[in-house]
C-alpha positions as CSV (number, residue, x, y, z in Angstrom):
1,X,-40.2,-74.2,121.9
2,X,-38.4,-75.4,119.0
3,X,-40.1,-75.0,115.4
4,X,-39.1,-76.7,111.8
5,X,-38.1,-74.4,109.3
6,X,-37.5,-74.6,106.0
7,X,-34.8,-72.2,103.7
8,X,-35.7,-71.8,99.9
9,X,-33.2,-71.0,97.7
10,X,-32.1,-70.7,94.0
11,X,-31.6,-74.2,92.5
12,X,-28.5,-75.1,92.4
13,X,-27.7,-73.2,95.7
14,X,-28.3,-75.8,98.4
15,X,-25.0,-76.8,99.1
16,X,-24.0,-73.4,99.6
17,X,-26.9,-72.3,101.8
18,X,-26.3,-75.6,103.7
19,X,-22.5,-74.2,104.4
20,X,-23.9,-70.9,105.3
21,X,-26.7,-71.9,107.6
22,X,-24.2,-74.1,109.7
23,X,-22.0,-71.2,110.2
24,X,-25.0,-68.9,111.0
25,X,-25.8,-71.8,113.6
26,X,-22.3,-71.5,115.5
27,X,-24.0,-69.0,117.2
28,X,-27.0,-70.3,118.7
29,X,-27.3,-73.2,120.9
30,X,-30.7,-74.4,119.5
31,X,-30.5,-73.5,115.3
32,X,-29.9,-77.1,114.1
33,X,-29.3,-77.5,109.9
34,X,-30.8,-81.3,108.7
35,X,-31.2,-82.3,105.1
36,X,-30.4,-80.4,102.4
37,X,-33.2,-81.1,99.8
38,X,-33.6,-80.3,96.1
39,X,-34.3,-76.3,96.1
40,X,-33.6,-75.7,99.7
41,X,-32.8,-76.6,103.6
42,X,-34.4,-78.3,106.6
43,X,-33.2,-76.8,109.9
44,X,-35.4,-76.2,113.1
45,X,-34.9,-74.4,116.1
46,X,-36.8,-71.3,118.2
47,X,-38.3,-68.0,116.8
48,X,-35.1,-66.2,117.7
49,X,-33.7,-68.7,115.7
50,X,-35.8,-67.7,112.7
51,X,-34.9,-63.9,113.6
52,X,-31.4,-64.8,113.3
53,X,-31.4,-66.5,109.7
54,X,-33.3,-64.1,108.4
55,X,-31.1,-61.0,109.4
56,X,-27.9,-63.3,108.1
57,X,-28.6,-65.4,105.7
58,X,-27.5,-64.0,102.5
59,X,-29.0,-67.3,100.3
60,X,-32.0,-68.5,101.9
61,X,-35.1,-66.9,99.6
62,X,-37.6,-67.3,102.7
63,X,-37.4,-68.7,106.1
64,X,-41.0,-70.7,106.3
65,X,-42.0,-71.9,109.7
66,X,-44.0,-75.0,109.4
67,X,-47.4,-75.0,110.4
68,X,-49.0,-78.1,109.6
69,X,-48.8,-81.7,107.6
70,X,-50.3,-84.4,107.0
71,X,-51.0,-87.1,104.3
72,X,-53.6,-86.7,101.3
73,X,-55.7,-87.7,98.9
74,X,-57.7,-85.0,97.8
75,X,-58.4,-81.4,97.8
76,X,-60.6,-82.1,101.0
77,X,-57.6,-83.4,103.0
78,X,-55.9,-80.1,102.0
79,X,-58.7,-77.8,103.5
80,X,-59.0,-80.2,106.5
81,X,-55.2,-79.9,107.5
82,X,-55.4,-76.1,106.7
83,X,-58.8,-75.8,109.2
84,X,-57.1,-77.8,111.9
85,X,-54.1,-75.5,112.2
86,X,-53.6,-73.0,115.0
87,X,-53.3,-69.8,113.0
88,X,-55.1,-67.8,115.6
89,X,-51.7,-68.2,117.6
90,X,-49.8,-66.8,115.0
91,X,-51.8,-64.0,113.3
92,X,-55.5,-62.1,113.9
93,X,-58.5,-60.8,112.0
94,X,-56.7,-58.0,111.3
95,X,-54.0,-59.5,109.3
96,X,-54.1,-59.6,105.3
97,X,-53.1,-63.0,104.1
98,X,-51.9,-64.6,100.6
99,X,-51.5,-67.7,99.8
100,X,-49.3,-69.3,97.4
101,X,-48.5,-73.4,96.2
102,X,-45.8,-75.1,94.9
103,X,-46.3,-78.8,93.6
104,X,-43.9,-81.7,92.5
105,X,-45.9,-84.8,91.4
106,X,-48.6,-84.2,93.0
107,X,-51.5,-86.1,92.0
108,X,-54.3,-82.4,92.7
109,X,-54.9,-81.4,88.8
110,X,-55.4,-77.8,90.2
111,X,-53.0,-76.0,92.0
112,X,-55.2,-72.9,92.1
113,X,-58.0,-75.3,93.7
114,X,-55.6,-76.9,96.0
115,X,-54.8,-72.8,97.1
116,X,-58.2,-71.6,97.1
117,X,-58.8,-74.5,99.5
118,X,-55.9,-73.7,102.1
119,X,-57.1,-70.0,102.1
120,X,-60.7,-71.7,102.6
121,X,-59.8,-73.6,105.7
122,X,-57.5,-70.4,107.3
123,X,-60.6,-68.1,106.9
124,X,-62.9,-70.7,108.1
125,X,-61.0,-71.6,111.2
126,X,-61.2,-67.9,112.2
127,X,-65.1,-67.6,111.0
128,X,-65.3,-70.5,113.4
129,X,-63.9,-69.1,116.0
130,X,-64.4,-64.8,115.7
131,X,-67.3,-64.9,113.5
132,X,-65.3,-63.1,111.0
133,X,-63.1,-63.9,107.3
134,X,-59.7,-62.7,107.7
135,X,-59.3,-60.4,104.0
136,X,-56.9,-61.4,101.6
137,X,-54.1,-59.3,99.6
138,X,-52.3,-60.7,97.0
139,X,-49.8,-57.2,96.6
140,X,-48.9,-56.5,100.2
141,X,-50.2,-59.0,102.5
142,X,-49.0,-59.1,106.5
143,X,-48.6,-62.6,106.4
144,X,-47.8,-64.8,103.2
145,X,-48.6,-68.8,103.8
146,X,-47.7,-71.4,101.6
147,X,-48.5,-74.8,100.4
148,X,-46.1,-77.4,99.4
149,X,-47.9,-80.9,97.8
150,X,-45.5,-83.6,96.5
151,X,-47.1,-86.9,95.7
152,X,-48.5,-87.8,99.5
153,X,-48.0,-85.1,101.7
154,X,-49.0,-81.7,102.1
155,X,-47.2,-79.2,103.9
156,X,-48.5,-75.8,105.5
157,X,-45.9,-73.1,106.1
158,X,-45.7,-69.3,108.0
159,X,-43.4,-66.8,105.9
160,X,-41.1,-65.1,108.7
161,X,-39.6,-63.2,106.0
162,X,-42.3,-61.4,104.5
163,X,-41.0,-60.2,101.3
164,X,-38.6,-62.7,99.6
165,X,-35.1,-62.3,101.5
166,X,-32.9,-61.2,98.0
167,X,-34.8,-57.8,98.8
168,X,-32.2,-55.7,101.2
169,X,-33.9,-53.0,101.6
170,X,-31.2,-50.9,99.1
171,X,-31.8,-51.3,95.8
172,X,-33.7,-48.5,93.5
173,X,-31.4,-48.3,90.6
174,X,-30.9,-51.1,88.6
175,X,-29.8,-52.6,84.9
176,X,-31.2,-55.0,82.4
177,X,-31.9,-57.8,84.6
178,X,-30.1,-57.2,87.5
179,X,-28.9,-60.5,89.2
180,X,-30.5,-61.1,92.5
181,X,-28.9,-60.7,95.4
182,X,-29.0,-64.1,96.8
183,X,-28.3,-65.6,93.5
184,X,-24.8,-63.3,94.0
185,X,-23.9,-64.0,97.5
186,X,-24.0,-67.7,96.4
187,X,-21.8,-67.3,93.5
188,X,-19.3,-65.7,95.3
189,X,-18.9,-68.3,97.9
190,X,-19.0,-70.9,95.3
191,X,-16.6,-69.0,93.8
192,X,-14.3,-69.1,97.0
193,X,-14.0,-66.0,97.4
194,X,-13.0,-64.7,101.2
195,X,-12.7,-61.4,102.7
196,X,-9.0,-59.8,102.0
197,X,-9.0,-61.8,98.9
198,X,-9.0,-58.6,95.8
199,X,-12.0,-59.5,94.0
200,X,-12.8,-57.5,90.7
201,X,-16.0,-57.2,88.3
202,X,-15.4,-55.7,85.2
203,X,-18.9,-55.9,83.9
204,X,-20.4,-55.1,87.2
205,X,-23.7,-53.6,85.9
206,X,-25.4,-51.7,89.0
207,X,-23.3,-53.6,91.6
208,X,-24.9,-56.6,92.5
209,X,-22.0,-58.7,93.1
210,X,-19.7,-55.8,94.9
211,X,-22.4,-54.4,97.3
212,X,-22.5,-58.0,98.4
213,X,-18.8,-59.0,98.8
214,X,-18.7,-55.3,100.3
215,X,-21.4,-56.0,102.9
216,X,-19.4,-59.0,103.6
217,X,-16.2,-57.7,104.2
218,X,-17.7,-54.6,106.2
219,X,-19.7,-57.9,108.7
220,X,-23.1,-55.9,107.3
221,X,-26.1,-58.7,107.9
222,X,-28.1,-58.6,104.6
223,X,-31.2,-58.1,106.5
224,X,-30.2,-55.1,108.6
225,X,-32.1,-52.8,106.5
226,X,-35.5,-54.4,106.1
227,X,-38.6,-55.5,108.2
228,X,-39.9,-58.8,108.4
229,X,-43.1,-60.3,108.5
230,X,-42.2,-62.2,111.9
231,X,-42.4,-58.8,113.2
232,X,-46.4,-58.9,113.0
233,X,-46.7,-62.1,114.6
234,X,-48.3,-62.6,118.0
235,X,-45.6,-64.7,119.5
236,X,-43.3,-61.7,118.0
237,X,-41.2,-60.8,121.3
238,X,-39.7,-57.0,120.7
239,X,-36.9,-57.9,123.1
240,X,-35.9,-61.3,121.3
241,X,-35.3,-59.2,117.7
242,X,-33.1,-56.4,119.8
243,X,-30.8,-58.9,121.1
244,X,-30.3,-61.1,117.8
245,X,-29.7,-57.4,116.3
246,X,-27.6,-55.9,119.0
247,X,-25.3,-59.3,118.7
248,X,-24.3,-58.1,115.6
249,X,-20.5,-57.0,115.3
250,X,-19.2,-55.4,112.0
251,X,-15.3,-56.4,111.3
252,X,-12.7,-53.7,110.2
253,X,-13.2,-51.5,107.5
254,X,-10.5,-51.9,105.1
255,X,-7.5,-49.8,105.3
256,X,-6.9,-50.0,101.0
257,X,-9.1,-51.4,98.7
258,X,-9.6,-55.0,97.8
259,X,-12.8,-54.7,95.3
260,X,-12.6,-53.1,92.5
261,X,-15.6,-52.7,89.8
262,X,-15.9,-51.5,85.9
263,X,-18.2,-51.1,83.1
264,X,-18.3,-49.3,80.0
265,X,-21.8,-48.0,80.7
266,X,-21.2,-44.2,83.2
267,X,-25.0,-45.0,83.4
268,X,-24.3,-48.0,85.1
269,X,-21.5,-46.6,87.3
270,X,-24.0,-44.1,88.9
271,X,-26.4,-46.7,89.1
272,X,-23.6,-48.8,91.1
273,X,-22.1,-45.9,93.1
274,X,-25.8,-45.3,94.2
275,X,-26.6,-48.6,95.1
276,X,-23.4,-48.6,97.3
277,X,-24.4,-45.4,98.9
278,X,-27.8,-47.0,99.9
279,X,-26.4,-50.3,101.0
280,X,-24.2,-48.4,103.7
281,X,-20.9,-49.1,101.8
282,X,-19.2,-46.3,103.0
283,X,-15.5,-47.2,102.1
284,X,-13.2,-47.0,98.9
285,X,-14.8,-49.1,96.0
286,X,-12.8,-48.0,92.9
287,X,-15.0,-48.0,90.3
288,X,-13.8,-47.2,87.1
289,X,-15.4,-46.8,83.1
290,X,-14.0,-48.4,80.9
291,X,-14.8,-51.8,78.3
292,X,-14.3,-55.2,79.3
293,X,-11.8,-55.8,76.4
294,X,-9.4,-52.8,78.0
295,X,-8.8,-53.6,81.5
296,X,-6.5,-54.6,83.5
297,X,-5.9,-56.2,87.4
298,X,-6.1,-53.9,89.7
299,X,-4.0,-55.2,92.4
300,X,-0.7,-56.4,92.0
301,X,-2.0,-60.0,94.2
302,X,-3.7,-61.7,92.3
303,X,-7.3,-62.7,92.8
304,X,-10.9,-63.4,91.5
305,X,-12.1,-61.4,88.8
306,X,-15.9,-62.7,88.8
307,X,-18.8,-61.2,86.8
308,X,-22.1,-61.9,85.0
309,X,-21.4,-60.9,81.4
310,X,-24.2,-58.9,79.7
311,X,-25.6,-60.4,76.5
312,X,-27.8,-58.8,73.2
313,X,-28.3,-55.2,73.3
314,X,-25.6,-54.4,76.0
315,X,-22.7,-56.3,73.7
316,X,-23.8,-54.1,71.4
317,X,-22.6,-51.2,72.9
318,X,-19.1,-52.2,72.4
319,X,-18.8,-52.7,69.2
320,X,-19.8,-52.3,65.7
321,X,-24.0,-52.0,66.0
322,X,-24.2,-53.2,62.2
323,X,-23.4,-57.1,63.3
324,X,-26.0,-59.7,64.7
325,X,-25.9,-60.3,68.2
326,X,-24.0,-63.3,67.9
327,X,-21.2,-62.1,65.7
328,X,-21.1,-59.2,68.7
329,X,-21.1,-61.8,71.0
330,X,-18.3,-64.4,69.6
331,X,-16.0,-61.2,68.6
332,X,-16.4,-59.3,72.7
333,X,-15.7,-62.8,74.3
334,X,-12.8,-63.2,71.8
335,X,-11.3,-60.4,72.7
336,X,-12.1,-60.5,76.2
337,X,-10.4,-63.8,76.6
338,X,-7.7,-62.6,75.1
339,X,-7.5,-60.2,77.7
340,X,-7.6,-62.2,80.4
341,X,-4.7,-64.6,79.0
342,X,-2.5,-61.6,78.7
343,X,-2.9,-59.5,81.4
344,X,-4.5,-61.8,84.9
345,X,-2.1,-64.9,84.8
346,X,-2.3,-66.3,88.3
347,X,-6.1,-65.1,88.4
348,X,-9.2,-66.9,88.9
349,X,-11.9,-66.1,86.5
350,X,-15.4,-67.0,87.6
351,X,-18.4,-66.2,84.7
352,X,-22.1,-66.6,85.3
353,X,-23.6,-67.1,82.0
354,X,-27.0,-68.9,80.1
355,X,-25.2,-69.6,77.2
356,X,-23.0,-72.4,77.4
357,X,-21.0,-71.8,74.9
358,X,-18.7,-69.4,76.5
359,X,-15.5,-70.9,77.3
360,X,-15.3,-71.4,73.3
361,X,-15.8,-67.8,72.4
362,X,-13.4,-67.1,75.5
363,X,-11.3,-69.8,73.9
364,X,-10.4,-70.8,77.2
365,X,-10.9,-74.5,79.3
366,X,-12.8,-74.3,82.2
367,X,-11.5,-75.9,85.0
368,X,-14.7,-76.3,86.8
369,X,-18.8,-75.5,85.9
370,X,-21.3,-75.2,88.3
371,X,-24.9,-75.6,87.3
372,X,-27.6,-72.5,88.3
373,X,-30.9,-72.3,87.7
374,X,-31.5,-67.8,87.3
375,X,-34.8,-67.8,88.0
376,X,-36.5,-70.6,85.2
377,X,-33.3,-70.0,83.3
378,X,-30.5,-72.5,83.2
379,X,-27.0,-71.0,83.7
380,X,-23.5,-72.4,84.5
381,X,-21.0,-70.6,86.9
382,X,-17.7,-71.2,84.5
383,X,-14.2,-71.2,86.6
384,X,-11.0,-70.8,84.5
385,X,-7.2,-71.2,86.2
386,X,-5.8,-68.3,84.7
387,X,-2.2,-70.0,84.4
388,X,1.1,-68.0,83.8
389,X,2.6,-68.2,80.0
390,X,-1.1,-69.7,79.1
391,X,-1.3,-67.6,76.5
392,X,1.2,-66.8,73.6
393,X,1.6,-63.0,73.2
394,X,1.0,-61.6,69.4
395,X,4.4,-61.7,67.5
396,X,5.6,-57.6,67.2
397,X,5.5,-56.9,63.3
398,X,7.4,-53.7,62.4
């Protein structure tokens, strides 16, 4: 039976999931990617299908199974198409639920009314039916449902993936707002980046970006060390989730390494060299201390040096503590664009930022900007052609 799915991701994202999702779907016969929408992707196919996005996507925040829509008016229509779903096919008493709404111009003044009335007509149905309320937990909850209103329709969706899918299963250690790990699989491949290609993060924090380019280059699905909520469904089929696992086949480890990660912080390093442990990165990832102004490639090839540049407090711990954050700010950048003229011609140079003013304390032109949205945070992915002879070196003075 085929089912519609939808993908959340990251805003700014859905072209990339789109490219992702239709290479996921080269191997199935009945995954099928539609319309890429603002803040996600349509796609529909069986439950195995959903198995298989959710062990590989590395993008997607949720695969969401649609349950239910239907036009409305009023918070009525909402409870009515919640009460005439099947959700006794899909979960039992047993099961604690949650229930969350997103909105766009809908015309409902209360979302939390429009939720409390979709949580109404789930616990009604089974009251109905069992003479009992199914109980609801908002912490950990077996099954997560979600409304979506925009200004005519209402749509009722099944979470497959339980906890959001940017959760791997490997983190503990972490930074100052560690970048997500969807939100870093989708730089990279908007970045260009392929396997083979050195890649190198000189600000790499606790090792976001690495463990994921690792995971790809190792063929490690993102999902391999997590449960998922599909797994407490009542259509779940134990035999259906061994075979999408057991199809899995990881690629060649490297024979020399090809990423490479730094930071000034030997805090962060252990953080990182953790992370990698847990992420079952078991092959060379040089990581080495040192500040951002001081490095340099550490490949002869050239390649993509991409990182997500620390701001405030962290600047400050490479350089005099006495300035303000932004003299900190415009003097690190200075220097570290200096850097990059000097010492990575031939180089990419890919930096995910909130403050858009970068590319004039790098005193560099980017050659391309992607917008992101980091959570509610606007952010640009900055690319800069780091071109041979770019650069005049300082004039020697004896």
């Amino acid at each position: 039976m085929s089912y519609s799915f939808f993908c959340p991701c990251p805003r700014g994202l859905e072209i990339a999931l789109a490219e992702e999702l239709h290479e996921i779907a080269a191997h199935s016969r009945t995954l099928k990617i539609h319309n890429s929408v603002p803040g996600g992707v349509h796609c529909s196919g069986t439950l195995q299908d959903a198995m298989l996005l959710n062990l590989h996507s590395r993008i997607a925040s949720r695969v969401l199974l649609r349950i239910a829509q239907s036009g409305y008016i009023n918070e009525n229509d909402v409870y009515d198409l919640a009460l005439g779903a099947p959700w006794e096919d899909w979960l039992d008493l047993e099961h604690t639920i949650r229930v969350d709404v997103n909105a766009i111009k809908s015309p409902l003044k209360s979302l939390e009314f429009a939720t409390l009335r979709i949580k109404d007509g789930i616990c009604d149905r089974f009251r109905d039916r069992v003479g009992k309320r199914p109980s609801v937990d908002t912490r950990t909850p077996d099954m997560r449902i979600w409304g979506f209103l925009d200004a005519r329709t209402v749509t009722v969706y099944l979470d497959t993936s339980g906890e959001s899918l940017f959760k791997r299963g490997w983190r503990l250690d972490t930074g100052d707002a560690p970048l997500r790990e969807n939100l870093a699989a989708g730089l990279l491949r908007t970045a260009g980046w392929k396997p083979g290609t050195p890649l190198f993060d000189p600000m790499c924090g606790s090792g976001t970006l690495l463990i994921e380019a690792a995971q790809i280059l190792a063929g490690m699905p993102p999902g391999m060390n997590r449960r998922f909520a599909f797994e407490k469904f009542n259509r779940f089929k134990q035999d259906e989730w061994d075979a999408v696992r057991h199809a899995v086949k990881p690629l060649p480890l490297p024979t020399a390494p090809t990423i490479f990660g730094s930071d000034i912080s030997g805090d962060m390093l252990v953080m990182a060299r953790n992370n990698l442990q847990r992420a079952g990165i078991h092959f060379d990832i040089p990581l080495k201390q040192i500040d951002a102004q001081e490095v340099k490639p550490p490949t002869e090839l050239p390649g993509l040096l991409i990182t997500n540049p620390p701001y405030g407090e962290r600047i400050g711990m490479r350089g005099d503590r006495s300035q303000e954050p932004d003299e900190l700010a415009t003097a690190f950048f200075s220097a570290f664009g200096s850097t990059l003229k000097q010492r990575f011609a031939g180089w990419t140079a890919c930096l995910f930022t909130a403050d858009l003013t970068l590319p004039r304390m790098l005193r560099l032109k980017e050659s391309k900007k992607t917008p992101f949205f980091n959570g509610a945070i606007e952010c640009r992915l900055f690319r800069f052609e780091l071109v041979a002879g770019s650069n005049r070196k300082p004039s020697q003075q004896s």
